[in-house]
DOZA-781056 format. One record per residue: residue in three letters; residue number from 1; x, y, z of N, C-alpha, C, O, CB in turn. Coordinates in Angstrom, 3 decimals, always signed. Glycine has a CB too. Layout:
  residu  num      n_c1      n_c2      n_c3     ca_c1     ca_c2     ca_c3      c_c1      c_c2      c_c3      o_c1      o_c2      o_c3     cb_c1     cb_c2     cb_c3
     Ala  NUM         X         Y         Z         X         Y         Z         X         Y         Z         X         Y         Z         X         Y         Z
...
END
This chain:
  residu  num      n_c1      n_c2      n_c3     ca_c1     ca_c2     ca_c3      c_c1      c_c2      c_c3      o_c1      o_c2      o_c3     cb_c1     cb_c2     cb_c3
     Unk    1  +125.020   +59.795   +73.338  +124.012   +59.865   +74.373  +122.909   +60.817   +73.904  +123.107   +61.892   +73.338  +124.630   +60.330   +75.729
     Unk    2  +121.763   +60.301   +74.203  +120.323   +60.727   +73.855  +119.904   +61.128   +74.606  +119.829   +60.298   +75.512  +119.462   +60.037   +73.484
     Unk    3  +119.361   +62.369   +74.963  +117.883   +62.749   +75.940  +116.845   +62.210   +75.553  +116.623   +61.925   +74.376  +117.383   +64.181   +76.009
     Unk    4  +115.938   +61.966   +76.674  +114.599   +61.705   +76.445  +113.850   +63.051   +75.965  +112.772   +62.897   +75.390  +113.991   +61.104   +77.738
     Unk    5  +114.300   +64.251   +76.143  +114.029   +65.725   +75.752  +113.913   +65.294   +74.724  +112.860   +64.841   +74.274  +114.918   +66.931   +75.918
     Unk    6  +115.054   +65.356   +74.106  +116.140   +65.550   +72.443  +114.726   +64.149   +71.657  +113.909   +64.466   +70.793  +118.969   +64.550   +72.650
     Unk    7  +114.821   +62.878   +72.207  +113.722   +62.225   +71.774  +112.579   +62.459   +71.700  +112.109   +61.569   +70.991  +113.629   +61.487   +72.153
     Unk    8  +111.717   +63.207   +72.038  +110.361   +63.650   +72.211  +110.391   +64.990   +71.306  +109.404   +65.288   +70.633  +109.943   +63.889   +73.865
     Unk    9  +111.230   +65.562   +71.312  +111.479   +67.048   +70.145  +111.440   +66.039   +68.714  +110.452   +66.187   +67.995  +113.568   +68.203   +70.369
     Unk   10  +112.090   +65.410   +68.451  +112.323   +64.874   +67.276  +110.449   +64.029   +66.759  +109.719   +64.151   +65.775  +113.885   +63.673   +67.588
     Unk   11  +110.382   +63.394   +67.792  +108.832   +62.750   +67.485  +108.092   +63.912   +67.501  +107.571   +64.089   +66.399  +108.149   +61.609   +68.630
     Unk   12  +107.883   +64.608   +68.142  +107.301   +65.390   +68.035  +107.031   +66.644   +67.236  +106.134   +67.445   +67.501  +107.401   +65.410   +68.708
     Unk   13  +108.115   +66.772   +65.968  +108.644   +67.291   +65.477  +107.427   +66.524   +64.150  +106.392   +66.834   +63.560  +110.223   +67.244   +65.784
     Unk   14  +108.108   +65.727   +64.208  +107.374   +64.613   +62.823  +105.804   +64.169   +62.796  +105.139   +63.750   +61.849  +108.146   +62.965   +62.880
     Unk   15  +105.445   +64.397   +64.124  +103.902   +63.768   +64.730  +102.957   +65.416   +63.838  +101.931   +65.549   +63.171  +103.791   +63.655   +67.385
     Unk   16  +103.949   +66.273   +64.303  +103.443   +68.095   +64.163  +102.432   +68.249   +65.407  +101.304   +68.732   +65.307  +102.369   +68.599   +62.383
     Unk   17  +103.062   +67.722   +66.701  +103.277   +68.475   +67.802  +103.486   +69.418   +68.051  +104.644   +69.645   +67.699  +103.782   +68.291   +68.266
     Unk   18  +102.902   +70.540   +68.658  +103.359   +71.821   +69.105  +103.166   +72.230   +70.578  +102.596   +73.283   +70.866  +102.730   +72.769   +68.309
     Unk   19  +103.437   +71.756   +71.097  +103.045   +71.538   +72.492  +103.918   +71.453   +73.541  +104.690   +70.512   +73.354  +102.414   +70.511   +72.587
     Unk   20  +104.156   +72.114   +74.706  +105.169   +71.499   +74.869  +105.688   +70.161   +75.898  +104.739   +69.713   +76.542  +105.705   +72.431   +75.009
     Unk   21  +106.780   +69.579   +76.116  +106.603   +68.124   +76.675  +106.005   +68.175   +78.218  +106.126   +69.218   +78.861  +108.151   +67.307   +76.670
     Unk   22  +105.533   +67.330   +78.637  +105.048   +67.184   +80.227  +105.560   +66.161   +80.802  +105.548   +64.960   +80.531  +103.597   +67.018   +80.488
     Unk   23  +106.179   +66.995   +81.933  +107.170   +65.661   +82.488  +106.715   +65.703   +84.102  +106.607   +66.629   +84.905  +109.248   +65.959   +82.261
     Unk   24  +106.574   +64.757   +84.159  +106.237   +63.939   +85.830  +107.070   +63.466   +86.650  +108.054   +63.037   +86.048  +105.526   +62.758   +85.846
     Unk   25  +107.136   +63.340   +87.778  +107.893   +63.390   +88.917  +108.339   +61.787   +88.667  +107.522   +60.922   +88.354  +107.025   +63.879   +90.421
     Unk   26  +109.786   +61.539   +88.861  +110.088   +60.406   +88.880  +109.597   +59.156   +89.482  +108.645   +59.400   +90.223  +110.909   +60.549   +89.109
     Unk   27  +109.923   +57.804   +89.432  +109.019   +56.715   +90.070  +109.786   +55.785   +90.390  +110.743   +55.615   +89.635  +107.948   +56.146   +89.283
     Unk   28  +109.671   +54.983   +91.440  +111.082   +54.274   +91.304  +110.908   +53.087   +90.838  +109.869   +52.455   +90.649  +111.878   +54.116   +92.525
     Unk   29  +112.718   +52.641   +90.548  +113.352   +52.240   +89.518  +113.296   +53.095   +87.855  +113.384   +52.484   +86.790  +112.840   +50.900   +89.530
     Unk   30  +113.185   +54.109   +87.941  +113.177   +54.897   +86.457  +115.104   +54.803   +86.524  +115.922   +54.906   +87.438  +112.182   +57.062   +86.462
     Unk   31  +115.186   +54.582   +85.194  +116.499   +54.637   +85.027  +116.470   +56.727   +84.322  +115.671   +57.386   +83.656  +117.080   +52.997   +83.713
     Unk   32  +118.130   +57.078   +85.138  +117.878   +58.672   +85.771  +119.133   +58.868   +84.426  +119.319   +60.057   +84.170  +118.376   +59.206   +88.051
     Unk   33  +119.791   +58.109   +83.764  +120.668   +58.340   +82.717  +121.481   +56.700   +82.158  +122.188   +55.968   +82.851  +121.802   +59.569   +83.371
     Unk   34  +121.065   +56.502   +80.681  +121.616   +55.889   +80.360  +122.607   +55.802   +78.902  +122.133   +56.537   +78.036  +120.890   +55.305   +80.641
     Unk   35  +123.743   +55.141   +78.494  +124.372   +55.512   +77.158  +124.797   +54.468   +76.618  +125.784   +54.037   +77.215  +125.429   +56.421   +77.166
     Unk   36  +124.450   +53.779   +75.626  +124.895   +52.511   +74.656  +126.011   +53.287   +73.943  +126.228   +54.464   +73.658  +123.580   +51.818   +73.465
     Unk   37  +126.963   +51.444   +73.691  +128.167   +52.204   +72.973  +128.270   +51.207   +71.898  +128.651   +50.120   +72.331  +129.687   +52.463   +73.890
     Unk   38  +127.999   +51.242   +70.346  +128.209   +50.125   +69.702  +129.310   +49.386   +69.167  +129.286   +48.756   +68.109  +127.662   +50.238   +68.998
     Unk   39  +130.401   +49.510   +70.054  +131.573   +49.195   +69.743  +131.920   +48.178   +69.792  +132.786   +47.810   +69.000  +132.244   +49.661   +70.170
     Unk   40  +131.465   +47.433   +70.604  +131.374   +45.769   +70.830  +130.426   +45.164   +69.509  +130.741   +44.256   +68.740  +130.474   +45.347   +72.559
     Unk   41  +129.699   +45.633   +69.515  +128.670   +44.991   +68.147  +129.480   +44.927   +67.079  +129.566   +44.006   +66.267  +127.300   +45.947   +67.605
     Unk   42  +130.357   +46.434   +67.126  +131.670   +46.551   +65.745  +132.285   +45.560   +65.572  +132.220   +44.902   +64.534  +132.892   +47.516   +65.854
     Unk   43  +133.081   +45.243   +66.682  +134.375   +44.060   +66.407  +134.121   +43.006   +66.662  +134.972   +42.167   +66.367  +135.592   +44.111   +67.082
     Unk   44  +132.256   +42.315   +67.633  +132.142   +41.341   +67.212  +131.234   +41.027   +66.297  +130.974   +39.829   +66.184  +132.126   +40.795   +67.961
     Unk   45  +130.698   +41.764   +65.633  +129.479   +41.435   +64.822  +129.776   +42.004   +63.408  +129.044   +41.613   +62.499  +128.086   +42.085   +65.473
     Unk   46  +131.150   +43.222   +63.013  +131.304   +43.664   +61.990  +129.940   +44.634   +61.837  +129.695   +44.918   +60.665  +131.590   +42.564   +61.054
     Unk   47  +129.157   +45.103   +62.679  +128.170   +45.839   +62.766  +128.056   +47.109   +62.870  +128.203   +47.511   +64.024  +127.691   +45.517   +63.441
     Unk   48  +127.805   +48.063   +61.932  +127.222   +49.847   +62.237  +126.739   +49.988   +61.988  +126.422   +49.449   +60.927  +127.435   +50.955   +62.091
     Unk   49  +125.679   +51.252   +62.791  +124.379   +51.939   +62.668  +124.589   +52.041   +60.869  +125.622   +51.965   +60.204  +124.240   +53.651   +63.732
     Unk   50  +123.243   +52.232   +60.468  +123.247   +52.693   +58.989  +122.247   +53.904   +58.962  +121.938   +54.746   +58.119  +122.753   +51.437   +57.891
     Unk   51  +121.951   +53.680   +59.994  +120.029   +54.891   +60.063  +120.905   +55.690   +61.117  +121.580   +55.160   +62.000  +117.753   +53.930   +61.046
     Unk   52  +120.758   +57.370   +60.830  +120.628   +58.225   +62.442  +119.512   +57.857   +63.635  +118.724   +56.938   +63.410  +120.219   +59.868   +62.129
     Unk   53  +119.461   +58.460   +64.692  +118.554   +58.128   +65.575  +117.100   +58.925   +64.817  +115.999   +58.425   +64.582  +119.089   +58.658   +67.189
     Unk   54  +117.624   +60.401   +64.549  +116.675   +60.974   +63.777  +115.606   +60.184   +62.590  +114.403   +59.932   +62.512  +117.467   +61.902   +63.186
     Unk   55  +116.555   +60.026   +61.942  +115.828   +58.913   +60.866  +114.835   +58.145   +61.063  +113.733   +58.026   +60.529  +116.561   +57.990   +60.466
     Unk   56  +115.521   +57.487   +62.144  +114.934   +55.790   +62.693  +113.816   +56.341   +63.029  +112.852   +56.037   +62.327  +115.714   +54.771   +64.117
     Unk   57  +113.572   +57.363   +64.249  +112.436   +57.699   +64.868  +111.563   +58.329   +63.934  +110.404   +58.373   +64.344  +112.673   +58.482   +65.969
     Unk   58  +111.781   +58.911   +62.626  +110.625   +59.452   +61.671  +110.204   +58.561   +61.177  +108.980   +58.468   +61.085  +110.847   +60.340   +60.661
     Unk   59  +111.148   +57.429   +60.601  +110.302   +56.088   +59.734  +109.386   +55.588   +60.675  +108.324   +55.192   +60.195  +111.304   +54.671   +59.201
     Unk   60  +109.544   +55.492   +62.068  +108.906   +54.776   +63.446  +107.693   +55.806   +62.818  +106.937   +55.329   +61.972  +109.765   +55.019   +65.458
     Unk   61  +107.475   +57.608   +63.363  +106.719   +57.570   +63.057  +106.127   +57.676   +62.040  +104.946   +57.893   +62.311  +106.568   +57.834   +63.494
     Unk   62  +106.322   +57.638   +60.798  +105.335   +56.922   +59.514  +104.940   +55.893   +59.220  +104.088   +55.600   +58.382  +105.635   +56.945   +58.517
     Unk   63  +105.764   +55.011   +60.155  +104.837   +53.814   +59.823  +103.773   +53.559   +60.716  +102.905   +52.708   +60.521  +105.559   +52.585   +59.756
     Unk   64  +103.872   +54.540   +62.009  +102.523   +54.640   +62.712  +101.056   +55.145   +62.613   +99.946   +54.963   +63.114  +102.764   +55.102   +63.477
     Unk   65  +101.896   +56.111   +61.389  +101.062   +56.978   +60.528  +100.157   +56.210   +59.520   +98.965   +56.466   +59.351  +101.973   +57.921   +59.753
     Unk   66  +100.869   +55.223   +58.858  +100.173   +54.237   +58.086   +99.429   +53.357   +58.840   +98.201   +53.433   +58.793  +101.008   +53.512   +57.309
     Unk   67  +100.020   +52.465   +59.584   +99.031   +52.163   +60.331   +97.583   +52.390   +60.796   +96.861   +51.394   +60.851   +99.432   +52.232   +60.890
     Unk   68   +97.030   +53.704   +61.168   +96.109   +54.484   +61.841   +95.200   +54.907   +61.234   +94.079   +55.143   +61.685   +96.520   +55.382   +62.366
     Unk   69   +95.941   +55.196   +59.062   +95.144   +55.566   +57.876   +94.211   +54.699   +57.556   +93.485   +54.904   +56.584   +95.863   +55.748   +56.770
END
């Protein structure tokens, strides 16, 4: 399980953000906690992560980075 915190530190981390996050009053239907489990993907798909979440979200942002150059 991921925070949306823990997610925005990490982008923000890589963007070279220094700032800190701004968070707004909920809205409804915002989902208030959620947690994927890839265990089903395991035994039916023979499937595991190969990237951390960390990872994933720095390549995300470099390739946004390229993009923009």
């Amino acid at each position: 399980e991921t925070s949306t915190n823990r997610i925005f530190e990490v982008i923000a981390e890589h963007c070279g953000h220094t700032g800190p996050a701004t968070h707004g009053d909920a809205r409804p239907g915002d989902i208030h906690r959620i947690s994927l489990d890839s265990t089903r993907a395991k035994i039916e798909l023979d499937w595991t992560p190969e990237v951390s979440l960390e990872d994933g979200l720095k390549t995300t942002v470099y390739w946004f980075k390229q993009q923009t150059d």
